[in-house]
PyMOL Python script that loads the backbone (N, CA, C, O; Angstrom):
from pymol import cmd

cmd.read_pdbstr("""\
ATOM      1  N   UNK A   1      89.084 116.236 103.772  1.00  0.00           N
ATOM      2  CA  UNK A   1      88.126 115.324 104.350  1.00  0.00           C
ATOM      3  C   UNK A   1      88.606 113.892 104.141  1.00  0.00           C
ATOM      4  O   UNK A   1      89.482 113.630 103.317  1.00  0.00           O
ATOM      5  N   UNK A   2      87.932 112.842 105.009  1.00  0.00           N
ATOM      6  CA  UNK A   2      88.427 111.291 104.539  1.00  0.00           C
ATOM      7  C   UNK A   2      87.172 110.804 104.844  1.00  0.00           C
ATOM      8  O   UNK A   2      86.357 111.057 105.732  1.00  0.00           O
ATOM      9  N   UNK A   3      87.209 109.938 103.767  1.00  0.00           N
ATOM     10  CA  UNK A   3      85.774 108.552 104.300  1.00  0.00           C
ATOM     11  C   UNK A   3      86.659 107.922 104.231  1.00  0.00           C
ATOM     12  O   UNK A   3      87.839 107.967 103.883  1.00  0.00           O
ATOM     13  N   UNK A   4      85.576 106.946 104.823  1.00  0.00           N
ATOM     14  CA  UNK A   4      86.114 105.154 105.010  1.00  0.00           C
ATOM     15  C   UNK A   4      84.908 104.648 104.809  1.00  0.00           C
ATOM     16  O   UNK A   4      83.883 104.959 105.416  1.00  0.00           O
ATOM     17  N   UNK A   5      85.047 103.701 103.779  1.00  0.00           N
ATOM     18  CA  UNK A   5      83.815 102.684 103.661  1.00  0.00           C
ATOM     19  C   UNK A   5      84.620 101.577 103.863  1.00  0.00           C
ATOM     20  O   UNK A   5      85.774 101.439 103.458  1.00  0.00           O
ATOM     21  N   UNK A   6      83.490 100.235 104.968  1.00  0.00           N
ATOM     22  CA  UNK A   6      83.915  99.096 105.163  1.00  0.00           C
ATOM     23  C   UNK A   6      82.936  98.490 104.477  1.00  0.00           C
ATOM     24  O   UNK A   6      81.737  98.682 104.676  1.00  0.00           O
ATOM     25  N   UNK A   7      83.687  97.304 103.170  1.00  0.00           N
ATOM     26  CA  UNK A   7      82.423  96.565 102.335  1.00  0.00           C
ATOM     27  C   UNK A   7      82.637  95.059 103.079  1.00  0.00           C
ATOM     28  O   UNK A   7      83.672  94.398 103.173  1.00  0.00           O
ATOM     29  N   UNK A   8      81.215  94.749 103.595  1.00  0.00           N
ATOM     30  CA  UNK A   8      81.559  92.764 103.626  1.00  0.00           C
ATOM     31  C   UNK A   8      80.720  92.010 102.668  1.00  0.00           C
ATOM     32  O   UNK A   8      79.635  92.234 102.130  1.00  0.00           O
ATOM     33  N   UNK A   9      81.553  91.070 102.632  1.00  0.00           N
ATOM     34  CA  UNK A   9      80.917  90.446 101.620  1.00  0.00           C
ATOM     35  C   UNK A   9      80.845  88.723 102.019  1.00  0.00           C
ATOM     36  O   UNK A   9      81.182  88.266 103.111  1.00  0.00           O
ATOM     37  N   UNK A  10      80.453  88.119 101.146  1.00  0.00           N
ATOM     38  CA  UNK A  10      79.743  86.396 102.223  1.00  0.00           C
ATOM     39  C   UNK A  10      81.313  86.148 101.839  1.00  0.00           C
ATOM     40  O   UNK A  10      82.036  86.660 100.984  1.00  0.00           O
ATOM     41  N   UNK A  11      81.628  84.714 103.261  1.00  0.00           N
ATOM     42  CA  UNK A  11      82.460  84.060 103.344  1.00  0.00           C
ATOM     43  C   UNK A  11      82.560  83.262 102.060  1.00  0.00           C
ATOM     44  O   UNK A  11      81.586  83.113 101.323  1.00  0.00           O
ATOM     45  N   UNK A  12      84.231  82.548 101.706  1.00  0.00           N
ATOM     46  CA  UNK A  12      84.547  82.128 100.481  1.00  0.00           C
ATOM     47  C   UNK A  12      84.904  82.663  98.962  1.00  0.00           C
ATOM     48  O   UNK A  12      85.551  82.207  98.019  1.00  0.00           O
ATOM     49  N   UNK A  13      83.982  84.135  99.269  1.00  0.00           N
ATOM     50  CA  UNK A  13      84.881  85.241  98.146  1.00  0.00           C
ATOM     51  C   UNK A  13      85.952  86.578  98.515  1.00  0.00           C
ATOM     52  O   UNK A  13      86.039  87.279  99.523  1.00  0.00           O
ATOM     53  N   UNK A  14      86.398  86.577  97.751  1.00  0.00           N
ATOM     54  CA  UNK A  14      87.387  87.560  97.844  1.00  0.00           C
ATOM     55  C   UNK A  14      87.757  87.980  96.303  1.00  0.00           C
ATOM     56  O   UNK A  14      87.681  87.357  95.244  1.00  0.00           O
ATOM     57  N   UNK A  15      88.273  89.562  96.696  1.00  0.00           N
ATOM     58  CA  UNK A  15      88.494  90.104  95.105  1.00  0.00           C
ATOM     59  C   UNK A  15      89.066  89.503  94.513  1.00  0.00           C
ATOM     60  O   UNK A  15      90.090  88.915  94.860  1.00  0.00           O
ATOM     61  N   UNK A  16      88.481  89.491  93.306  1.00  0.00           N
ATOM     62  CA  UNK A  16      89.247  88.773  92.262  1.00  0.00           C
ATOM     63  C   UNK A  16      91.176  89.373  91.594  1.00  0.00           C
ATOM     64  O   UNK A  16      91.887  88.564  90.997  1.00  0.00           O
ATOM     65  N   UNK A  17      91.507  90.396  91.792  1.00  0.00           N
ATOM     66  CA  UNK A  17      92.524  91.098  91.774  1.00  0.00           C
ATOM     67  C   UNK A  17      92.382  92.521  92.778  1.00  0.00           C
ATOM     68  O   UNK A  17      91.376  93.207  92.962  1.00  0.00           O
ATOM     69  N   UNK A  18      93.860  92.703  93.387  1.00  0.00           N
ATOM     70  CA  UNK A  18      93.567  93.946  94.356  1.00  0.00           C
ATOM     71  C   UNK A  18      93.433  95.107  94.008  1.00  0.00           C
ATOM     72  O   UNK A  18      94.039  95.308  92.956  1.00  0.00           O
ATOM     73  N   UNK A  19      92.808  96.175  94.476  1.00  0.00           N
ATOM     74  CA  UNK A  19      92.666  97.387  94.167  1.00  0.00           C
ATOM     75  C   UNK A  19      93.978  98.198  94.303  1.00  0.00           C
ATOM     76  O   UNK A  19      94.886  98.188  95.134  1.00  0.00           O
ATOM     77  N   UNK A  20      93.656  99.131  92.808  1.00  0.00           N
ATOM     78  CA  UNK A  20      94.871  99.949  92.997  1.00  0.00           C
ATOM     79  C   UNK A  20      95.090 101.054  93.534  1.00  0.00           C
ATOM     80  O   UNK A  20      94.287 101.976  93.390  1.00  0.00           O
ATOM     81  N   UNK A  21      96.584 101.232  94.498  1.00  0.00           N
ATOM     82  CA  UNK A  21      96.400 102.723  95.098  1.00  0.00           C
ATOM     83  C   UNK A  21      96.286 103.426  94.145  1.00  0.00           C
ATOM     84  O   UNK A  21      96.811 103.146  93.067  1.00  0.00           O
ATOM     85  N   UNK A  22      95.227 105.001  94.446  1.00  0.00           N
ATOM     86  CA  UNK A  22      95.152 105.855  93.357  1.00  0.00           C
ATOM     87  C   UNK A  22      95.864 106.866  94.081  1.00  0.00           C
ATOM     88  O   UNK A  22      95.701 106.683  95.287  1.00  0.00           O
ATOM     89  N   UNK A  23      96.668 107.972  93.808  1.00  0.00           N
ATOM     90  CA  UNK A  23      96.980 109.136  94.276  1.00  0.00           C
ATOM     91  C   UNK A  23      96.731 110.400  93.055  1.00  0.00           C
ATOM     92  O   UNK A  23      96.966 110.120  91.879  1.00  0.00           O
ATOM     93  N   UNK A  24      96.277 111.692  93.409  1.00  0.00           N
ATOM     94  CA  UNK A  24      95.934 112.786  92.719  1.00  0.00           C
ATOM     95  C   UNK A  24      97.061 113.716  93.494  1.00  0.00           C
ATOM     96  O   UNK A  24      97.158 113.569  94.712  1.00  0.00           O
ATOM     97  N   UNK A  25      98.083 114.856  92.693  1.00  0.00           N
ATOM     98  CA  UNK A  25      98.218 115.573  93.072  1.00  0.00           C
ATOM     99  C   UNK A  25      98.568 117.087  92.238  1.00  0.00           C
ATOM    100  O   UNK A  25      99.370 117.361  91.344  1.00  0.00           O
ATOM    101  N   UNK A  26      97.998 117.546  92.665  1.00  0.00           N
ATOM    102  CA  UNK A  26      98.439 119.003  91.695  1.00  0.00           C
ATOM    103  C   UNK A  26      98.338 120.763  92.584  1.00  0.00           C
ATOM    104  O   UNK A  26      98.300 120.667  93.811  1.00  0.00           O
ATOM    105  N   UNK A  27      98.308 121.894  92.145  1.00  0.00           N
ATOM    106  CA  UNK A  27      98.403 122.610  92.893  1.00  0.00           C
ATOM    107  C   UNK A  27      97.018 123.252  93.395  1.00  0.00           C
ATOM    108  O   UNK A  27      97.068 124.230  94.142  1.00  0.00           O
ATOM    109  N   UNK A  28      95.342 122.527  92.856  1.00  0.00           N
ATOM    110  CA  UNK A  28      94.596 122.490  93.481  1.00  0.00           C
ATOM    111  C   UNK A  28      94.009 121.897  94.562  1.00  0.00           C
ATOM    112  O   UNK A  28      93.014 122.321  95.149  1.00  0.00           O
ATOM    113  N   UNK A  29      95.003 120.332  94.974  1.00  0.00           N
ATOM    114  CA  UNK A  29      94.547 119.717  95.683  1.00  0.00           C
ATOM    115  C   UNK A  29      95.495 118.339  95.328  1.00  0.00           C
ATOM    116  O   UNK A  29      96.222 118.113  94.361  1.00  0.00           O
ATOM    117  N   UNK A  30      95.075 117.278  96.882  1.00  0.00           N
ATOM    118  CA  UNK A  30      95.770 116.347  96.852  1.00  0.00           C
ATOM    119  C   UNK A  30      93.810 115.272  97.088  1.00  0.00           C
ATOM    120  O   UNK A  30      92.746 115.738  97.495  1.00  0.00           O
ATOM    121  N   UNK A  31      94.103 113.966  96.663  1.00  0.00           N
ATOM    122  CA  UNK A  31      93.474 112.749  96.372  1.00  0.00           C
ATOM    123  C   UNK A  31      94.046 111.796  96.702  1.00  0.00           C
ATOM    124  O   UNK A  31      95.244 111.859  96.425  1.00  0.00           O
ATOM    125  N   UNK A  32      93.576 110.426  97.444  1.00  0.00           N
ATOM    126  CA  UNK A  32      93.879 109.280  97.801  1.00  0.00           C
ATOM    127  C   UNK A  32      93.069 108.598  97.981  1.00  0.00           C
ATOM    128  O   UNK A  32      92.182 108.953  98.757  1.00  0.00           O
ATOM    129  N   UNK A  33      92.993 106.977  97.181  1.00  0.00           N
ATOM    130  CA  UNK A  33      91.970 105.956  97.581  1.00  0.00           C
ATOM    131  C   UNK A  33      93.151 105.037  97.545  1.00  0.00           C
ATOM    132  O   UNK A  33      94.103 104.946  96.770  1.00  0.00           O
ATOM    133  N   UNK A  34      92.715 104.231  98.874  1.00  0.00           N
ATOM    134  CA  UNK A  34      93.398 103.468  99.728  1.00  0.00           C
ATOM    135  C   UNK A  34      92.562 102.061  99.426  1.00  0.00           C
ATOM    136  O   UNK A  34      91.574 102.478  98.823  1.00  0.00           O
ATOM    137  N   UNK A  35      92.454 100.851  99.510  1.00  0.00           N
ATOM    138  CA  UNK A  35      91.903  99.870  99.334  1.00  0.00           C
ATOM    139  C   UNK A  35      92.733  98.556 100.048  1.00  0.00           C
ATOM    140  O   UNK A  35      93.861  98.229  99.680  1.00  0.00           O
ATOM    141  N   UNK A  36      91.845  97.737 101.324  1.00  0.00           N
ATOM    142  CA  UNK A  36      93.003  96.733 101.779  1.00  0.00           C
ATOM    143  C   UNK A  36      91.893  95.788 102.437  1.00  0.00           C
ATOM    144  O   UNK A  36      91.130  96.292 103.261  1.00  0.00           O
ATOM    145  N   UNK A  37      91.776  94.420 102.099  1.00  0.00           N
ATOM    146  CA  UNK A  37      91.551  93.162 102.268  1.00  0.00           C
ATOM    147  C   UNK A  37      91.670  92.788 103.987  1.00  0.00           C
ATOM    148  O   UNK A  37      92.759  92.655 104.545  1.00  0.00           O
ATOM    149  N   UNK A  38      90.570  92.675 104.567  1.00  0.00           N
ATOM    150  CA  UNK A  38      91.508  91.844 105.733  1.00  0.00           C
ATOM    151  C   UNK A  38      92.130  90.507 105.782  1.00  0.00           C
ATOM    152  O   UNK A  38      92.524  89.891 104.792  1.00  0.00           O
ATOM    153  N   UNK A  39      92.189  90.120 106.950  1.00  0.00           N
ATOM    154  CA  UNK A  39      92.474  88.814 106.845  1.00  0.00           C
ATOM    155  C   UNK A  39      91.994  87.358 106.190  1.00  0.00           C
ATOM    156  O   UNK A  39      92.399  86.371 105.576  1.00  0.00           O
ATOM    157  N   UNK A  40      90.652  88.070 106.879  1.00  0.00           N
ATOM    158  CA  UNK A  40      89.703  86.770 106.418  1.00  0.00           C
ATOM    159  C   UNK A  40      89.162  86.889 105.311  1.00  0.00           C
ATOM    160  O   UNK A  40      88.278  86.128 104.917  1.00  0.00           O
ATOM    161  N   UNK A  41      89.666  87.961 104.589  1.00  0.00           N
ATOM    162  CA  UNK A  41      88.968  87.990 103.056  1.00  0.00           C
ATOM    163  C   UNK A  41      87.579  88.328 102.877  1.00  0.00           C
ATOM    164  O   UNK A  41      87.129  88.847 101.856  1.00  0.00           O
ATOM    165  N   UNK A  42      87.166  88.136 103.513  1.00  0.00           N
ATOM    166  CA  UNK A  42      85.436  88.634 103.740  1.00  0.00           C
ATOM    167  C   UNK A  42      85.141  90.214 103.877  1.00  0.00           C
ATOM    168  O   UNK A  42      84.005  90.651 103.694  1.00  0.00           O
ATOM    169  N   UNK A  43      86.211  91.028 104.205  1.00  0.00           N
ATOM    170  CA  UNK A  43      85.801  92.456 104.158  1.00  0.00           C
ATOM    171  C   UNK A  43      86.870  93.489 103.602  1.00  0.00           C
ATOM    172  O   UNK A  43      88.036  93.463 103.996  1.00  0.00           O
ATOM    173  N   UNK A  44      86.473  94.271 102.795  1.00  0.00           N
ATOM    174  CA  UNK A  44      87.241  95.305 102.106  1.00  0.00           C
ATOM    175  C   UNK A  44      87.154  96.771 102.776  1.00  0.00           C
ATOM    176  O   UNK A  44      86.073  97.353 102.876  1.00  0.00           O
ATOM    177  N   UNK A  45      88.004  97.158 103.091  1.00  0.00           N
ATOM    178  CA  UNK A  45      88.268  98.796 103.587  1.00  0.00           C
ATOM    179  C   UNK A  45      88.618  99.563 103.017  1.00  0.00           C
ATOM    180  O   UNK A  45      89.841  99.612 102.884  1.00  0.00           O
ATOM    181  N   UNK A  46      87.671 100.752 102.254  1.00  0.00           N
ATOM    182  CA  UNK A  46      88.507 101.597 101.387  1.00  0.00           C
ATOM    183  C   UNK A  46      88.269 103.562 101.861  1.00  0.00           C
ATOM    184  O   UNK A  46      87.308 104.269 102.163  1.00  0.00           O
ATOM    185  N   UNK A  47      89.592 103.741 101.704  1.00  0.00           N
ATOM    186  CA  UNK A  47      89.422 105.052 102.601  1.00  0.00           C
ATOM    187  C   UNK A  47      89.840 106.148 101.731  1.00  0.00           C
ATOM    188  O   UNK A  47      90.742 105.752 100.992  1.00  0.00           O
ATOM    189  N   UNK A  48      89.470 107.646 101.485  1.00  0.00           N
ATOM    190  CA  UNK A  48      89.502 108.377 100.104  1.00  0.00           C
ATOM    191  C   UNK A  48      89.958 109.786 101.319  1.00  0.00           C
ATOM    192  O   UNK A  48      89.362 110.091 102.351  1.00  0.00           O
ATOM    193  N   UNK A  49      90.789 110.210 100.917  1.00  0.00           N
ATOM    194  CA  UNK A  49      91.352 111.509 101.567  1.00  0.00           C
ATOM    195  C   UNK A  49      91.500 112.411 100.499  1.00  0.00           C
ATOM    196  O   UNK A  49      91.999 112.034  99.438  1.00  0.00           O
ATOM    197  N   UNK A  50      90.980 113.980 100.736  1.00  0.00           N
ATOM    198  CA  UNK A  50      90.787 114.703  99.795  1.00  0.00           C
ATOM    199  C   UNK A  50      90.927 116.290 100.319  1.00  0.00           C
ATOM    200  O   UNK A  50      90.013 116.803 100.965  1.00  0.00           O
ATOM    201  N   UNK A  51      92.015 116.940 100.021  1.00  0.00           N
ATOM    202  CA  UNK A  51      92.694 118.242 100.538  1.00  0.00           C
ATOM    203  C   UNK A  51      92.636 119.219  99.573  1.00  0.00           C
ATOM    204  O   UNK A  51      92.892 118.621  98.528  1.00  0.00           O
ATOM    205  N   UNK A  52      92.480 120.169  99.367  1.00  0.00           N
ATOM    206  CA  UNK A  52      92.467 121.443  98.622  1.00  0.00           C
ATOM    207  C   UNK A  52      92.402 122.498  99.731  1.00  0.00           C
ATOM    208  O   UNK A  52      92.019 122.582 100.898  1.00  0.00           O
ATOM    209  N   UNK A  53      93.230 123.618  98.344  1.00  0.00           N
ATOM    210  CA  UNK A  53      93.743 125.082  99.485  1.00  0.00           C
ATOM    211  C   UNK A  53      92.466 125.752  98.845  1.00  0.00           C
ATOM    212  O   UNK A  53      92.033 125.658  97.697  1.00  0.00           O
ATOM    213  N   UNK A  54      91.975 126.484  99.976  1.00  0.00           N
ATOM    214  CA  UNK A  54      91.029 127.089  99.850  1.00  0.00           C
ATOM    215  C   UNK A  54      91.658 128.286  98.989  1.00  0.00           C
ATOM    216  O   UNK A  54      92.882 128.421  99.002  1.00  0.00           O
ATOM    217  N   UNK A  55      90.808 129.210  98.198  1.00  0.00           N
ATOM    218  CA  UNK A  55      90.940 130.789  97.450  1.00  0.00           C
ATOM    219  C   UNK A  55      90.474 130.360  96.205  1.00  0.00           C
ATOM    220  O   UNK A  55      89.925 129.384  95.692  1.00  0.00           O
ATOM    221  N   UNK A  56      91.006 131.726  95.851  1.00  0.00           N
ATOM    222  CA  UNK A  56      90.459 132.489  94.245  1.00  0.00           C
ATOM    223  C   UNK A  56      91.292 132.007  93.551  1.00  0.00           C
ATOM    224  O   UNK A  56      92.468 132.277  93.796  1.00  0.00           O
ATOM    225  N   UNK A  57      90.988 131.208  92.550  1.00  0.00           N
ATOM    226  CA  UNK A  57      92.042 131.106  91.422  1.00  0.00           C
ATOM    227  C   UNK A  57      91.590 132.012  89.971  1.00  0.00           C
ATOM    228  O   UNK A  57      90.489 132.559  90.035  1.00  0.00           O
ATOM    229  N   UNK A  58      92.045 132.112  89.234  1.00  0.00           N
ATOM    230  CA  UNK A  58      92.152 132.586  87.781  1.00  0.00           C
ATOM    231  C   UNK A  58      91.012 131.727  87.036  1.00  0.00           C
ATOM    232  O   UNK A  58      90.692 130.547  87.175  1.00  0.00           O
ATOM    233  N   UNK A  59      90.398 132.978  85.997  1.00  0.00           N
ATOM    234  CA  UNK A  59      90.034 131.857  85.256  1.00  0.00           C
ATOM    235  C   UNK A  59      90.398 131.447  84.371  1.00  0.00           C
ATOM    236  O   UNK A  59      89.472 130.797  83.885  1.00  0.00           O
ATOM    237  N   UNK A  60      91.342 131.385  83.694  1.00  0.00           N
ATOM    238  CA  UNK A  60      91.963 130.278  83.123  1.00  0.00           C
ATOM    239  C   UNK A  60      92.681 129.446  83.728  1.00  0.00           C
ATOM    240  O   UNK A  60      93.489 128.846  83.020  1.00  0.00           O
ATOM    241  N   UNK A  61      92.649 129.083  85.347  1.00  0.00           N
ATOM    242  CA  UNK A  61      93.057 128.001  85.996  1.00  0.00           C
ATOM    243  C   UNK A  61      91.721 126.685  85.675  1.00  0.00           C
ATOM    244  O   UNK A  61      91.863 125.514  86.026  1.00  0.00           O
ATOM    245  N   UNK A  62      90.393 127.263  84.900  1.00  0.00           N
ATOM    246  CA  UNK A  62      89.230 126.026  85.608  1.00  0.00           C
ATOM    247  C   UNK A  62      89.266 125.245  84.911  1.00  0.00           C
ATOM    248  O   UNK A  62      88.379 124.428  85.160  1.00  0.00           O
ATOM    249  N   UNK A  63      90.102 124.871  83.711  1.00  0.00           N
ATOM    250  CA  UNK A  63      90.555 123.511  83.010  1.00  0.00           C
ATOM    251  C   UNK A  63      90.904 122.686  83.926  1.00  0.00           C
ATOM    252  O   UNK A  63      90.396 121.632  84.306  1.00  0.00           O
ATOM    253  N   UNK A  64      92.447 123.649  84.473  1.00  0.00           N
ATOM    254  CA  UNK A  64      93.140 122.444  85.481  1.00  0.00           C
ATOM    255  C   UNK A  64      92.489 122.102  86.500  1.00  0.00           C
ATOM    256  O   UNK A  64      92.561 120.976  86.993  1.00  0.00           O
ATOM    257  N   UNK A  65      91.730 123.091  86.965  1.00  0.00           N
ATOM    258  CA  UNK A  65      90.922 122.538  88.376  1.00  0.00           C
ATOM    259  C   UNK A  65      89.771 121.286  87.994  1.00  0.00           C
ATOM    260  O   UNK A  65      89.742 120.243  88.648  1.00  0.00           O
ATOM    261  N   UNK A  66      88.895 121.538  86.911  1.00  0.00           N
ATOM    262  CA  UNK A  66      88.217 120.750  86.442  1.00  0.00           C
ATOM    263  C   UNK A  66      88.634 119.573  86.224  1.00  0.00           C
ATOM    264  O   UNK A  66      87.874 118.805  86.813  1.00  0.00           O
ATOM    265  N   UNK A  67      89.755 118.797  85.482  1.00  0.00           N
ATOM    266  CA  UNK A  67      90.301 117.831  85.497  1.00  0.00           C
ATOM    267  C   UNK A  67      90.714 117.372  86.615  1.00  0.00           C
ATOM    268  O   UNK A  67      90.189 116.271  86.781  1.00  0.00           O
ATOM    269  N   UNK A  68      91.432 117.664  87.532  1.00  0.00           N
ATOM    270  CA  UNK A  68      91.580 117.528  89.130  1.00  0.00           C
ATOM    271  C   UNK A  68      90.478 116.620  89.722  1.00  0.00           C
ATOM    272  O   UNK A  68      90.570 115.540  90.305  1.00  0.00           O
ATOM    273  N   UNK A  69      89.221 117.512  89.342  1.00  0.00           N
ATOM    274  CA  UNK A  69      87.896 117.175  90.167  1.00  0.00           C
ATOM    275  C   UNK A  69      87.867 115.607  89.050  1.00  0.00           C
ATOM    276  O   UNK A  69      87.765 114.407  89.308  1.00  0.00           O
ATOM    277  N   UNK A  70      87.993 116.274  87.960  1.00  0.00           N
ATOM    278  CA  UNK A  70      87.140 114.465  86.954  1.00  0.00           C
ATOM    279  C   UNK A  70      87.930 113.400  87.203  1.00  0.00           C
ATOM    280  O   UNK A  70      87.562 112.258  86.927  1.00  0.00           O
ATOM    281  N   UNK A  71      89.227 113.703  87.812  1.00  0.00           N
ATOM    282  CA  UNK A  71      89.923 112.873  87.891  1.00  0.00           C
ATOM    283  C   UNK A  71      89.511 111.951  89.219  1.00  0.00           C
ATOM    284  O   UNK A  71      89.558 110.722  89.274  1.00  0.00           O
ATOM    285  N   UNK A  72      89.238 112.551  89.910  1.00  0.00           N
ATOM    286  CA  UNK A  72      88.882 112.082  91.418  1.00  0.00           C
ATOM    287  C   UNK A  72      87.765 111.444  91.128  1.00  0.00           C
ATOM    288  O   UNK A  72      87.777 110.306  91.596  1.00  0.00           O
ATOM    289  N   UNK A  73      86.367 111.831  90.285  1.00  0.00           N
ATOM    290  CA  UNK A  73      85.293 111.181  89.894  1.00  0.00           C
ATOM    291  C   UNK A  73      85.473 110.001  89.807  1.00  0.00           C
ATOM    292  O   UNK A  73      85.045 109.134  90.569  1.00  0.00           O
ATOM    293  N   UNK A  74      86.427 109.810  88.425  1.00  0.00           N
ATOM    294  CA  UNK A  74      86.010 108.674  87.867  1.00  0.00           C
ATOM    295  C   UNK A  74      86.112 107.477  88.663  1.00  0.00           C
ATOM    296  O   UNK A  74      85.726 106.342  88.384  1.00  0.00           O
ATOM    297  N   UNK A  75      86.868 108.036  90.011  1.00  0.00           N
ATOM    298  CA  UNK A  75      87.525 106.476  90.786  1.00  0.00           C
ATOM    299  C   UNK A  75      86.138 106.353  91.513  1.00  0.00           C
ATOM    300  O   UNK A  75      86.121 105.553  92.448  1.00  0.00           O
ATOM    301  N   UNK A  76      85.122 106.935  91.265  1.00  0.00           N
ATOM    302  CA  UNK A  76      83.828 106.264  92.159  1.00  0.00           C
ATOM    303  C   UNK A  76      83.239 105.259  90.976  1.00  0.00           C
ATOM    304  O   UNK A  76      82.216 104.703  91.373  1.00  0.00           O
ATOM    305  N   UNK A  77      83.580 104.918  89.759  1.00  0.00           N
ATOM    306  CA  UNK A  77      83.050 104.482  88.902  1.00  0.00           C
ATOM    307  C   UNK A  77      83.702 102.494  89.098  1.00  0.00           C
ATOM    308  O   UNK A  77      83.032 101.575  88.627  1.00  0.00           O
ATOM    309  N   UNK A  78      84.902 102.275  89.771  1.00  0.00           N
ATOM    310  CA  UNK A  78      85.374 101.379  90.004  1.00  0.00           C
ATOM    311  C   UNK A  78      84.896 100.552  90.404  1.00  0.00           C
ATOM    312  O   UNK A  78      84.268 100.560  91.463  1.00  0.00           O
ATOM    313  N   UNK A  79      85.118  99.212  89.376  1.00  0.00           N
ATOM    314  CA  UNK A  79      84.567  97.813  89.873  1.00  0.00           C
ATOM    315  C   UNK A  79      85.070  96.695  90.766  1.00  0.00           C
ATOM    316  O   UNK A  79      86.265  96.485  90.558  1.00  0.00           O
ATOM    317  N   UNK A  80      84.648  96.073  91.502  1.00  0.00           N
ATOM    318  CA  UNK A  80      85.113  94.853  92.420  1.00  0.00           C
ATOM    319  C   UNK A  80      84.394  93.954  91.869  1.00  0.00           C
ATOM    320  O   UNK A  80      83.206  93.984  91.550  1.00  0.00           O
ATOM    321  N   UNK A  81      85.530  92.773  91.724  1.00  0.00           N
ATOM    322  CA  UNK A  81      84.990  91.701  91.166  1.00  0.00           C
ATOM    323  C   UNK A  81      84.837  90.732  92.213  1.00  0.00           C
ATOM    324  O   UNK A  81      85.721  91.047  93.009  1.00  0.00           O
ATOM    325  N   UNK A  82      84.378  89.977  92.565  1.00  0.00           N
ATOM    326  CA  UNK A  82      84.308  88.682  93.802  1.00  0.00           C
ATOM    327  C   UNK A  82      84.153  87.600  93.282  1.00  0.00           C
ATOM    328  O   UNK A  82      83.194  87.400  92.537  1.00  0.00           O
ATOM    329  N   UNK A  83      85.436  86.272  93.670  1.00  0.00           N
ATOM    330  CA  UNK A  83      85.641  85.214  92.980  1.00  0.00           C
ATOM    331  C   UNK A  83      85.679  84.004  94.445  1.00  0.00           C
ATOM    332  O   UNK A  83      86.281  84.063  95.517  1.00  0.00           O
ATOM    333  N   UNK A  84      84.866  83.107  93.938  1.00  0.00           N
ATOM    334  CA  UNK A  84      85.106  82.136  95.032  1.00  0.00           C
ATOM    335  C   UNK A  84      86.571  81.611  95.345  1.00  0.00           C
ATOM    336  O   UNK A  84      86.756  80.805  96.257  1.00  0.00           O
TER     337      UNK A  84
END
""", "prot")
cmd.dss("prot")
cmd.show_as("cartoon", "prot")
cmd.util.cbc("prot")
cmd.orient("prot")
């Protein structure tokens, strides 16, 4: 799946430092948050792509799968700072 969220924000701010690409990959799945400024600084685009193979895994695979998933979490926890 992919979202895209477009954030605007008032003229004269812009992030205070840029967002970092994140990439996830392992053999449950692939992760990407994308993050990019336009021109005018006034709006942020951030787009999250998220792939996994469908099936049965083991259970002693649900550590690794579990971490996979927390890993992807935590990037919803991310702050933007806005500096005149």
């Amino acid at each position: 799946s992919i979202d895209t969220m477009v954030i605007h924000f008032p003229e004269g701010l812009h992030l205070n430092e840029p967002m970092d690409f994140v990439i996830f990959n392992s053999d449950y799945g692939e992760f990407e948050l994308t993050a990019s400024e336009n021109d005018l600084k006034n709006e942020l685009t951030i787009i999250r792509k998220l792939s996994y193979p469908a099936g049965l895994y083991p259970k002693s695979d649900y550590d690794k799968i579990k971490n996979f998933f927390d890993a992807m979490r935590r990037t919803e926890t991310l702050s933007l700072v806005l500096v005149p």
